[in-house]
N, CA, C and O atoms as a GROMACS GRO file, in nm:
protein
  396
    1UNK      N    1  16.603  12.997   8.534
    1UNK     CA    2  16.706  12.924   8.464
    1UNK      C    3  16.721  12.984   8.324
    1UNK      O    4  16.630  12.992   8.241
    2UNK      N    5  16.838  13.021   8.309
    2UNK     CA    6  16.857  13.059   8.150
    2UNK      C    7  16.873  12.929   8.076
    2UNK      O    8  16.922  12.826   8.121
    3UNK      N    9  16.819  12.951   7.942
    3UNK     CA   10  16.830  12.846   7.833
    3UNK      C   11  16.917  12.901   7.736
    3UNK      O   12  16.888  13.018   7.712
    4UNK      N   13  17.023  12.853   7.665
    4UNK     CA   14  17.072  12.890   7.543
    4UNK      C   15  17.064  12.781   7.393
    4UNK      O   16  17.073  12.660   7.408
    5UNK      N   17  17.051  12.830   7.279
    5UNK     CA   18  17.052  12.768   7.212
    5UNK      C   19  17.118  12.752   7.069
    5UNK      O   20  17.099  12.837   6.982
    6UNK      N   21  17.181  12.662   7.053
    6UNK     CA   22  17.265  12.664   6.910
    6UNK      C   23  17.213  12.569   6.789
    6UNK      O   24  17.199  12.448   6.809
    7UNK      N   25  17.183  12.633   6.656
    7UNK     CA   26  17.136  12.511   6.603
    7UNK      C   27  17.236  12.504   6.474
    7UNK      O   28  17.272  12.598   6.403
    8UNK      N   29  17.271  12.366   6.462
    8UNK     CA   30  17.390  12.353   6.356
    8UNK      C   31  17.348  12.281   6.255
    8UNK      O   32  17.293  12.171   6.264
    9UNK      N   33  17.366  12.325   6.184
    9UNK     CA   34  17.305  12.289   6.028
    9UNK      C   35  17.174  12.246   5.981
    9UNK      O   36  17.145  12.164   5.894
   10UNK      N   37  17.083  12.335   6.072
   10UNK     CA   38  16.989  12.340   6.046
   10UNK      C   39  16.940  12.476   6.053
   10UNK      O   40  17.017  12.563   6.093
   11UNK      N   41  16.774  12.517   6.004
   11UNK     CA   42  16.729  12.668   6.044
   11UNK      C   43  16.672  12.669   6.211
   11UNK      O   44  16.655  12.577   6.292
   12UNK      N   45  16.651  12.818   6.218
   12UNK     CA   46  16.653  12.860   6.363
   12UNK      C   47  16.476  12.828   6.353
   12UNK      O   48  16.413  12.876   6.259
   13UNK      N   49  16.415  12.755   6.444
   13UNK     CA   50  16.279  12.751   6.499
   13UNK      C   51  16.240  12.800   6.614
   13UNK      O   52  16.315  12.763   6.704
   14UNK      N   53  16.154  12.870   6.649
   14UNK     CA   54  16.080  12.968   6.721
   14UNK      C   55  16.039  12.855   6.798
   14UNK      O   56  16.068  12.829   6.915
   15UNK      N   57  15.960  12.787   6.711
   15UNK     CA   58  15.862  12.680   6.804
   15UNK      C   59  15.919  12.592   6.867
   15UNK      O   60  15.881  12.534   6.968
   16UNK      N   61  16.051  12.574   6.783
   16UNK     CA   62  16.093  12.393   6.888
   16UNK      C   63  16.160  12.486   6.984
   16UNK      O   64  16.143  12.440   7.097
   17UNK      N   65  16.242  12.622   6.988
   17UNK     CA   66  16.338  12.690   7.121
   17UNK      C   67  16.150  12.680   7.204
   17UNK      O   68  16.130  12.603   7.299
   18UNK      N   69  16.054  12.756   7.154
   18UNK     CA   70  15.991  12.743   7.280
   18UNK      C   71  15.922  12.628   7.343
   18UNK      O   72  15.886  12.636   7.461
   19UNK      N   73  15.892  12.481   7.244
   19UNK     CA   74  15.837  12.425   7.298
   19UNK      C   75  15.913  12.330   7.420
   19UNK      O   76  15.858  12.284   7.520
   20UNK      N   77  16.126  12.307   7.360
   20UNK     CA   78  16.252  12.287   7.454
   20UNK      C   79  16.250  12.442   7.576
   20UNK      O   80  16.362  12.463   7.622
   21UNK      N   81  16.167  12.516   7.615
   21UNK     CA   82  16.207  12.608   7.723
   21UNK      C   83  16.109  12.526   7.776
   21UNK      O   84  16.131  12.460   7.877
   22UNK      N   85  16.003  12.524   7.718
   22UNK     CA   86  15.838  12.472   7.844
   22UNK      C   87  15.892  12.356   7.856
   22UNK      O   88  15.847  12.333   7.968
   23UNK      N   89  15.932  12.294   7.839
   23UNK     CA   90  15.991  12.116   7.908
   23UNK      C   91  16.104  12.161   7.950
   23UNK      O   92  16.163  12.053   7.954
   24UNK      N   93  16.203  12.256   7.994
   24UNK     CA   94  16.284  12.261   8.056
   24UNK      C   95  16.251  12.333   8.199
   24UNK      O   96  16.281  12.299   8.313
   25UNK      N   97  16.177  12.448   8.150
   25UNK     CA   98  16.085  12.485   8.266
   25UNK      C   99  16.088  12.439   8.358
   25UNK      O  100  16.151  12.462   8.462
   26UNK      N  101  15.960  12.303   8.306
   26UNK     CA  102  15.899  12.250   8.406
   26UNK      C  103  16.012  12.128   8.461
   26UNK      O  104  15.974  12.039   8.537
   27UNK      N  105  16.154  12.136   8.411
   27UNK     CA  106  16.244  12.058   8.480
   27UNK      C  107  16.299  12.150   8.605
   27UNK      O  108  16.349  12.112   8.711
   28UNK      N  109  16.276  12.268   8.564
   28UNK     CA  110  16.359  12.364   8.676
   28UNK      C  111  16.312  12.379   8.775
   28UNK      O  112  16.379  12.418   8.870
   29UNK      N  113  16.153  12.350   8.788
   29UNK     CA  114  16.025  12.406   8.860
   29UNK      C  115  16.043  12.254   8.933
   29UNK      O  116  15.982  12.265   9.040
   30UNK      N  117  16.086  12.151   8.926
   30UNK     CA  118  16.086  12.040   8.991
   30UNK      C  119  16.221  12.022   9.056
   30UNK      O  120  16.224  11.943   9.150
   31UNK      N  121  16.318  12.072   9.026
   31UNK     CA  122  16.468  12.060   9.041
   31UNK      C  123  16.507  12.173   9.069
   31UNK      O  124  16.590  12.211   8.985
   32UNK      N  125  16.476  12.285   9.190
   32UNK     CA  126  16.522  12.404   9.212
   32UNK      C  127  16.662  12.442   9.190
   32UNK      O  128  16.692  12.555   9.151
   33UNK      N  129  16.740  12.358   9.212
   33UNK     CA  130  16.926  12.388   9.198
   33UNK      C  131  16.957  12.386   9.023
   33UNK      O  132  17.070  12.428   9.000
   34UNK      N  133  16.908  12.359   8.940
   34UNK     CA  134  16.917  12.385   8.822
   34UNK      C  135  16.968  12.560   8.796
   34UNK      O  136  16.918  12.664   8.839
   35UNK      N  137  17.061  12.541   8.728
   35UNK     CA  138  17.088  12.684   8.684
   35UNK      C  139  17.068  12.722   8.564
   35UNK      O  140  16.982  12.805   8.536
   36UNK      N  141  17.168  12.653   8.451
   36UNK     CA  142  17.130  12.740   8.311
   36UNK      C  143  17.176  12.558   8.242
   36UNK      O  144  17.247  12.465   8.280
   37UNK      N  145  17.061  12.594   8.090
   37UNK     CA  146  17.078  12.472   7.999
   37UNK      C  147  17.154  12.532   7.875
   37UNK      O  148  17.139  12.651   7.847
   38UNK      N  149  17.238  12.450   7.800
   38UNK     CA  150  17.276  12.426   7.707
   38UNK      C  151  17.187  12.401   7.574
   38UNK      O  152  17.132  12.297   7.611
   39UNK      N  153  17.145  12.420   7.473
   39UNK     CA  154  17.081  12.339   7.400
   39UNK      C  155  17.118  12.352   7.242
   39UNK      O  156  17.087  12.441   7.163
   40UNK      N  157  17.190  12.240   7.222
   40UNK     CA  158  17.233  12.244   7.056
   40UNK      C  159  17.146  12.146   6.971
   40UNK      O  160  17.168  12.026   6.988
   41UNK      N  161  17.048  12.184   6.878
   41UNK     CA  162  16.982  12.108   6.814
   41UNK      C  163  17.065  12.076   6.644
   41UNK      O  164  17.086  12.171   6.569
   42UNK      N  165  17.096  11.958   6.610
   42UNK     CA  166  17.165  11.950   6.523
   42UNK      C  167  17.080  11.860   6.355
   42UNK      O  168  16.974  11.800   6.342
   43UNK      N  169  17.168  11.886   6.277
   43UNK     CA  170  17.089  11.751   6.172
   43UNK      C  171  17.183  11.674   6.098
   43UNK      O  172  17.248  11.728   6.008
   44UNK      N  173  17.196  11.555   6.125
   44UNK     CA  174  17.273  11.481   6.060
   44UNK      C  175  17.206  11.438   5.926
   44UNK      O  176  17.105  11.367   5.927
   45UNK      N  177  17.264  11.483   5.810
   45UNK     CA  178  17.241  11.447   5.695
   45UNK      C  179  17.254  11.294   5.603
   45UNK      O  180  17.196  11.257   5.502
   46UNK      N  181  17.375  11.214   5.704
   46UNK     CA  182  17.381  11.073   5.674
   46UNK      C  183  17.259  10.983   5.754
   46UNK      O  184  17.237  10.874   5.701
   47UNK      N  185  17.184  11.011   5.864
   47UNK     CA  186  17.128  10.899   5.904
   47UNK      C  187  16.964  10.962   5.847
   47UNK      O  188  16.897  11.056   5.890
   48UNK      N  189  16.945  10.896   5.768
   48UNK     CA  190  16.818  10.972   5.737
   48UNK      C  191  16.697  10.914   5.804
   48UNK      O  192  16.596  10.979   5.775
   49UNK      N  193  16.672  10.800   5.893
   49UNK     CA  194  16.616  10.744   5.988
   49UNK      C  195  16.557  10.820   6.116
   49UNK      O  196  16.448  10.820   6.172
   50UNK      N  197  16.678  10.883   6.137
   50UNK     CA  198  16.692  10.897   6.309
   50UNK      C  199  16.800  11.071   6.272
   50UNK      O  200  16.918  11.053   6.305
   51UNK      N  201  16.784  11.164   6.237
   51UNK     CA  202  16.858  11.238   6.209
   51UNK      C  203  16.831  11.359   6.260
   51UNK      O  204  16.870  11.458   6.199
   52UNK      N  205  16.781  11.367   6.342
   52UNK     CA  206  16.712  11.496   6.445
   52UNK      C  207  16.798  11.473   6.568
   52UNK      O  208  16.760  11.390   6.651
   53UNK      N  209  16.885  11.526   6.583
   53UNK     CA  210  16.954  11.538   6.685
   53UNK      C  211  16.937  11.677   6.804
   53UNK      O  212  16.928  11.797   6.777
   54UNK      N  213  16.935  11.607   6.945
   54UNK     CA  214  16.900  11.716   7.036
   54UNK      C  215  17.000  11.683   7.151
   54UNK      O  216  17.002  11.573   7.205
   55UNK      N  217  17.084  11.788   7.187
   55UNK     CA  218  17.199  11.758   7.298
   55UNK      C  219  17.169  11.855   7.404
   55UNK      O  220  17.172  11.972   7.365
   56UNK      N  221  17.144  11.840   7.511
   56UNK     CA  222  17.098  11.950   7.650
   56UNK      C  223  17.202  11.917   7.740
   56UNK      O  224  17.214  11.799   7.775
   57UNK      N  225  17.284  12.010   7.786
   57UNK     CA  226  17.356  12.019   7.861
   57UNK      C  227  17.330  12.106   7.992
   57UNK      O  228  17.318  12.228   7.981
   58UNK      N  229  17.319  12.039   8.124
   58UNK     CA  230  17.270  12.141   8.218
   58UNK      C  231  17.373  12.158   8.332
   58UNK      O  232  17.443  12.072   8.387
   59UNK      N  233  17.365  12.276   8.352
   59UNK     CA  234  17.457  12.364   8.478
   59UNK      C  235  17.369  12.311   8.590
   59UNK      O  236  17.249  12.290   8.570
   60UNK      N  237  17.430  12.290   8.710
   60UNK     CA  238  17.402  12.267   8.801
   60UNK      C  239  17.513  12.253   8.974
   60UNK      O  240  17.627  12.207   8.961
   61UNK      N  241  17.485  12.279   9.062
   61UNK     CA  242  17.631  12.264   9.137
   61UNK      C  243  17.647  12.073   9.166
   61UNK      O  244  17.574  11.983   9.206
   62UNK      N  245  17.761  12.085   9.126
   62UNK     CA  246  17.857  12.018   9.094
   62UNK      C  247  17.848  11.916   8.950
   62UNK      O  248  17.747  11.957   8.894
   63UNK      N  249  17.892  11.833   8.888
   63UNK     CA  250  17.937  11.800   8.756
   63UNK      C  251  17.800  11.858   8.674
   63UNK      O  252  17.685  11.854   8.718
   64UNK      N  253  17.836  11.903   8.567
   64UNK     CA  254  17.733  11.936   8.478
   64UNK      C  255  17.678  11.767   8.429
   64UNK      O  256  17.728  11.657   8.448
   65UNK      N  257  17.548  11.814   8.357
   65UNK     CA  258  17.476  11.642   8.312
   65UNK      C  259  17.449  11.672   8.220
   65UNK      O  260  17.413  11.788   8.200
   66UNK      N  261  17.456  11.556   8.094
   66UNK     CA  262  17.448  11.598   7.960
   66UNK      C  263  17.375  11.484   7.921
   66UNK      O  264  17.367  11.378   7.982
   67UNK      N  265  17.322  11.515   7.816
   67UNK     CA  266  17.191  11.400   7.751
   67UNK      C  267  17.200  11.421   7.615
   67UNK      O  268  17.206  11.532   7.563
   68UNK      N  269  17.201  11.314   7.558
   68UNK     CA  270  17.171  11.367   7.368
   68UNK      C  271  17.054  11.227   7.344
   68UNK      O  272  17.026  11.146   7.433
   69UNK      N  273  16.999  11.226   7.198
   69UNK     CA  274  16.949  11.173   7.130
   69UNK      C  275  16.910  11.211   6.988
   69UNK      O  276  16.893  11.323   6.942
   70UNK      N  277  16.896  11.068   6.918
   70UNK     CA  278  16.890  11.079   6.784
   70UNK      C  279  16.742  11.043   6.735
   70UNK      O  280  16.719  10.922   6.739
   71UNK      N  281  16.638  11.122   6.691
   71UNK     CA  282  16.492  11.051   6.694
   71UNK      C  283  16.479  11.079   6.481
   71UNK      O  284  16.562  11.088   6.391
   72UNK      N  285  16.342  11.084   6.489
   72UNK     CA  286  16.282  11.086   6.347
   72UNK      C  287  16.226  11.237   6.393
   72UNK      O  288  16.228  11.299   6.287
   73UNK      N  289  16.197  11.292   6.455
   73UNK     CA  290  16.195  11.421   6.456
   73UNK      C  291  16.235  11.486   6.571
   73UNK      O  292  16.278  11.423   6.667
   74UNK      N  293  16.226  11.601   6.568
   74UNK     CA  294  16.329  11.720   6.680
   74UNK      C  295  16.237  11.691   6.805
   74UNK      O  296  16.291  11.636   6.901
   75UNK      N  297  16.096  11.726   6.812
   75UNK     CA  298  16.018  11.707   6.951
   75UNK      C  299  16.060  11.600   6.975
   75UNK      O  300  16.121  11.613   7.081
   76UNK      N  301  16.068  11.467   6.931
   76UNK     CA  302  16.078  11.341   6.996
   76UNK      C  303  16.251  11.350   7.069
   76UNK      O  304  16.264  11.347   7.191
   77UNK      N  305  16.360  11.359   6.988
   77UNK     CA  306  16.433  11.421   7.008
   77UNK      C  307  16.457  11.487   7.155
   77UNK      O  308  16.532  11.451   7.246
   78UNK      N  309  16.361  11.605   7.145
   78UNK     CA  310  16.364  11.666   7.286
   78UNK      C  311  16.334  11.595   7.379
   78UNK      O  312  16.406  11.611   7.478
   79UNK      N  313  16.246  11.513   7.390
   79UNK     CA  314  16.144  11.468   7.471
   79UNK      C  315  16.255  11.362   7.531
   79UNK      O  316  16.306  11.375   7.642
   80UNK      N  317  16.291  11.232   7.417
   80UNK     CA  318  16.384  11.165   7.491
   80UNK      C  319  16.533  11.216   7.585
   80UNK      O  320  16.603  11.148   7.659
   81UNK      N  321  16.544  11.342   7.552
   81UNK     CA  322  16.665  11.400   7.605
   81UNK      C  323  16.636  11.432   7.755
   81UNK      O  324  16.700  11.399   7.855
   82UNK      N  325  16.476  11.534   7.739
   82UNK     CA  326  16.458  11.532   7.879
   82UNK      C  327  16.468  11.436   7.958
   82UNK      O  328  16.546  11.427   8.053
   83UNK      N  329  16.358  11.327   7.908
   83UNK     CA  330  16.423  11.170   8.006
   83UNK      C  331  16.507  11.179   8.036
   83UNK      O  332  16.521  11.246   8.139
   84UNK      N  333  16.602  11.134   7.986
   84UNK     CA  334  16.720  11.060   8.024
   84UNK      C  335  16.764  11.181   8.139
   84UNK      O  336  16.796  11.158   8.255
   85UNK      N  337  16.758  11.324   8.071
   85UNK     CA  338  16.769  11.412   8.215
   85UNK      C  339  16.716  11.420   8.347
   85UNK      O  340  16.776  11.468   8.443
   86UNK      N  341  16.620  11.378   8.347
   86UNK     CA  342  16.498  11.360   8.443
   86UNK      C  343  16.585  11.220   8.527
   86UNK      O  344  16.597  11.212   8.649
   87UNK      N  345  16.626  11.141   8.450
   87UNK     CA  346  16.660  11.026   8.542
   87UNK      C  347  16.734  11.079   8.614
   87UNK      O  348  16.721  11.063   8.736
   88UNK      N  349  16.834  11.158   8.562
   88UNK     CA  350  16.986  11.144   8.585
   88UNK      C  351  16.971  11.281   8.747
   88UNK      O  352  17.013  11.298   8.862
   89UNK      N  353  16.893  11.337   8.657
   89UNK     CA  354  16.876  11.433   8.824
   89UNK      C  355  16.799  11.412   8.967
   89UNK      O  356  16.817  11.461   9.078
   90UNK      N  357  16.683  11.295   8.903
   90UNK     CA  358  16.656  11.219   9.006
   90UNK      C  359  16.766  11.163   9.092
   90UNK      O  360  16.780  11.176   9.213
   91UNK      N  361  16.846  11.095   9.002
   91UNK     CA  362  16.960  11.040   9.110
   91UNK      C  363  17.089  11.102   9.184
   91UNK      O  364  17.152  11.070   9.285
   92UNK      N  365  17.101  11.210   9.083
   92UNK     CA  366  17.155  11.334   9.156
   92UNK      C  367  17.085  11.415   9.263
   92UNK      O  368  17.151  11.458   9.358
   93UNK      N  369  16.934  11.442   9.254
   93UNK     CA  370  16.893  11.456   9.402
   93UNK      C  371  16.916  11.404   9.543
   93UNK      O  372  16.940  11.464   9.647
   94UNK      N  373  16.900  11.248   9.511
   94UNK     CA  374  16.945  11.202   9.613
   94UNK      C  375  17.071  11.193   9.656
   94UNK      O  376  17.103  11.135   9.760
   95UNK      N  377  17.150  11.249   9.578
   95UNK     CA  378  17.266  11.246   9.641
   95UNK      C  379  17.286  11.390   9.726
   95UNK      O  380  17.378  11.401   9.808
   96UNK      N  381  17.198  11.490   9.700
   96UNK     CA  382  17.216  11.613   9.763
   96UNK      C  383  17.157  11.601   9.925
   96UNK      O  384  17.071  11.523   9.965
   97UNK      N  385  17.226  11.697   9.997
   97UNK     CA  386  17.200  11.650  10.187
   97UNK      C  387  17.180  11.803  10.224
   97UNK      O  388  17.264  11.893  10.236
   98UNK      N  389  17.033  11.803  10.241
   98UNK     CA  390  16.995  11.953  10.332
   98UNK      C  391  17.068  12.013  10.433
   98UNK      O  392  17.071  11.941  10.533
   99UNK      N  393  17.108  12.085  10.442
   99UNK     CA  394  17.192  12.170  10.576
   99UNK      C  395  17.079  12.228  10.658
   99UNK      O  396  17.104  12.293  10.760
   0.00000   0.00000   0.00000
């Protein structure tokens, strides 16, 4: 699975692109039909709370699935994004029918 990544108004991190590939990874390694992720890590300067923004967008056959969240830092950030991905492809599994 290719990963891409955009980060907007913030600097470029080594560590969070690799520590968002190893949790995407291991989404791909569970979800074989996965193709390529999206990943725009952003920073909102007004919410100073919750201002780590992480949006993953994933290719897959048929509708792409998209996840964002707003945490107190970027890993958490990631982490809740995967969730919500993790659900969402769970239930998109079951909708897929072996030939």
């Amino acid at each position: 699975m290719t990963v891409n990544f955009q980060y907007v108004n913030t600097d470029v991190s080594e560590t969070l692109s690799a520590f968002t590939t190893e949790k995407l990874e291991k989404l791909a390694n569970k979800f074989e039909f996965l193709i390529s992720a999206q990943v725009y890590i952003k920073h909102d300067d007004n919410d100073h709370d919750a201002g780590k923004i992480c949006n993953i967008e994933l290719s897959l056959p048929g509708p792409r699935i998209f996840a964002t969240s707003s945490e107190a830092t970027y890993e958490m950030a990631v982490n809740e994004t995967i969730n919500d991905l993790t659900r969402q492809l769970k239930k998109r599994k079951g909708v897929f029918k072996p030939h």
